[in-house]
N, C-alpha and C positions, 0 to 999 in steps of 0.2 A: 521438522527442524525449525521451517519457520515460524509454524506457531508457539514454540517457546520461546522464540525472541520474542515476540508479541508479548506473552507475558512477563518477558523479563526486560522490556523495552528495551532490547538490544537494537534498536534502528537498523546500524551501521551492518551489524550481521547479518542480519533480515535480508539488505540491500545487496552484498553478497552472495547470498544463498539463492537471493532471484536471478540477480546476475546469472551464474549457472543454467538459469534453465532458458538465455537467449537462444535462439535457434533451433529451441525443440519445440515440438508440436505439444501445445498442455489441451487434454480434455477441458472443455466448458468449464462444468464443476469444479476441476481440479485448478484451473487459471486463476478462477474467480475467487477463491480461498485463498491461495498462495497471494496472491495480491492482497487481497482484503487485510491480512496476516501481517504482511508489509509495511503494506499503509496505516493499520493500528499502533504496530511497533513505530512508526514514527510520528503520529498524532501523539503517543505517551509522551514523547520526550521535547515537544515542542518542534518538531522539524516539518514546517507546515510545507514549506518548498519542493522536500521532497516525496512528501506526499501527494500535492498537487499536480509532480511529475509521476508517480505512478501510475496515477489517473490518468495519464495521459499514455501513460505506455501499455493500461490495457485498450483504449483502444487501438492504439496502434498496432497492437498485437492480435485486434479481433477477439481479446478476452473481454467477457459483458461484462461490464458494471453492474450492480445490486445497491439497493436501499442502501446496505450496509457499507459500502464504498462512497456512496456519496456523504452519508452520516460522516464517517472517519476526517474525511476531508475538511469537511466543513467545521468539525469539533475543532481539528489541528489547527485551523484558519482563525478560529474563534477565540479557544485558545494563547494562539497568541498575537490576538488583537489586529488580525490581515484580514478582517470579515470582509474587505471591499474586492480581494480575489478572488 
């Protein structure tokens, strides 16, 4: 579910949809998508803050970051001209 907010830069759903999975245990793989997912759908829409905060909640979650997590972030940051975040 979340990766069609990704494509359809539903953010605010995405952010929802994560929401949901506080306090469950997410497999590696599975963490790291559903975040990645997240954070894409908010990099489209210009919502670099809260992408920056996802970032921050996989690790607090002990979900790894990937290439493609720090890419999103930094697009979103770029994007909308926070490159100093």
């Amino acid at each position: 579910a979340i990766s069609s907010c990704e494509a359809g830069s539903c953010w605010s759903l995405a952010l929802q949809l994560l929401a949901e999975t506080d306090g469950q245990l997410l497999s590696p793989g599975t963490g790291t998508t559903i975040y990645n997912n997240a954070i894409s759908a908010c990099q489209r829409r210009g919502q670099w803050r809260q992408a920056l905060s996802l970032l921050s909640r996989m690790r607090c979650r002990t979900v790894q970051p990937v290439l493609i997590s720090y890419q999103a972030v930094l697009l979103a940051c770029q994007e909308s001209k926070q490159w100093q975040r």
